[in-house]
C-alpha positions as a Markdown table, in Angstrom:
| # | Residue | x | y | z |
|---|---|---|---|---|
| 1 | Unk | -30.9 | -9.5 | 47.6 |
| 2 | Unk | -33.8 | -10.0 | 49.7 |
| 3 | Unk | -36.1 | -10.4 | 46.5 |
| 4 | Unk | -34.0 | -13.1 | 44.9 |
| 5 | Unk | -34.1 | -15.2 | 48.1 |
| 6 | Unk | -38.1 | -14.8 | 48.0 |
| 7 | Unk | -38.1 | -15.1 | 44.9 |
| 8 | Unk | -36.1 | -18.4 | 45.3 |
| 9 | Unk | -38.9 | -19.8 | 48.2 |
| 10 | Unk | -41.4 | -19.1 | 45.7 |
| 11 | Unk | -39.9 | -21.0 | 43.2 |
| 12 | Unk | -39.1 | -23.9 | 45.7 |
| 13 | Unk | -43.3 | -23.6 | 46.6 |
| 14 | Unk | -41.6 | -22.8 | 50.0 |
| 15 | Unk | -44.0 | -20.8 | 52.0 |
| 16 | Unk | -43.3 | -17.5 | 52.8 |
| 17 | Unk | -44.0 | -13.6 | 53.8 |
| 18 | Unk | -41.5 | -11.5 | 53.3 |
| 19 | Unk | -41.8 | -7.7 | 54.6 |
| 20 | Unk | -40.4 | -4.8 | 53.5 |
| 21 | Unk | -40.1 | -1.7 | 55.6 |
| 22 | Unk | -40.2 | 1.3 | 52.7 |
| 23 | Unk | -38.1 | 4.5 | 53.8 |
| 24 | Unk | -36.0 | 1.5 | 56.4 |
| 25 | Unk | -32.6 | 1.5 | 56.4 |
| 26 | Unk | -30.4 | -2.0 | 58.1 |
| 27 | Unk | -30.6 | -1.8 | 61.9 |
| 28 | Unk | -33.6 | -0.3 | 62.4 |
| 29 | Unk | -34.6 | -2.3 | 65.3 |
| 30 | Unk | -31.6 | -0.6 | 67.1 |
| 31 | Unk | -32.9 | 2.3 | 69.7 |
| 32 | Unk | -29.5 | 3.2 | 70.5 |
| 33 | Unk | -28.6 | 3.4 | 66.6 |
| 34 | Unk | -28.9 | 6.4 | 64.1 |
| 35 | Unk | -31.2 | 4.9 | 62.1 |
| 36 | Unk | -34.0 | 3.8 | 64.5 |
| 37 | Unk | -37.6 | 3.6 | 63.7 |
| 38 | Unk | -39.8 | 2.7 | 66.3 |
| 39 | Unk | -42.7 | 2.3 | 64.9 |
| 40 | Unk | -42.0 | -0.5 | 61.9 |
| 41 | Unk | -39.6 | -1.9 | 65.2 |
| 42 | Unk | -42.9 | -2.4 | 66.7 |
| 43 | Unk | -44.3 | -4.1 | 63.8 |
| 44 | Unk | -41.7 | -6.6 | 63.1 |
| 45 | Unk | -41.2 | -7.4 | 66.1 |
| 46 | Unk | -44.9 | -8.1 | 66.7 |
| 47 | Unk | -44.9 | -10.3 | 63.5 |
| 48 | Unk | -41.4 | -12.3 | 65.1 |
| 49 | Unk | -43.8 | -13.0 | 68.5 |
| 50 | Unk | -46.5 | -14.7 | 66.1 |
| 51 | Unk | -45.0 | -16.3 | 63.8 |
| 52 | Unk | -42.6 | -17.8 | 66.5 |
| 53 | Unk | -45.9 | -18.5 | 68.5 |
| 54 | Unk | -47.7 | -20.1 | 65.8 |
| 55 | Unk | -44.9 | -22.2 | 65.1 |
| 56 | Unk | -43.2 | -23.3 | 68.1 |
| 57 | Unk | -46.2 | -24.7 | 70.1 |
């Protein structure tokens, strides 16, 4: 699960952030899909642009 792998990078001293969507199904990101939700969509991909910006440059 996604809490033994974070659980596993904390144990490692791995640096992490791990977030969880409550009330999120899989595919969530999808706006064609069933399960859509577009505003914690927004939000992760928002965190994607700055984390990959932070660490990329």
């Amino acid at each position: 699960t996604v809490h033994e792998f974070e659980n596993s990078l904390n144990q490692l001293g791995i640096s992490n952030e791990v977030i969880i969507y409550p009330n999120v199904d899989h595919a969530f990101a999808n706006p064609s899909g069933a399960r859509y939700a577009p505003e914690e969509s927004q939000d992760a991909w928002q965190k994607t642009l700055e984390f990959l910006n932070s660490n990329l440059k």
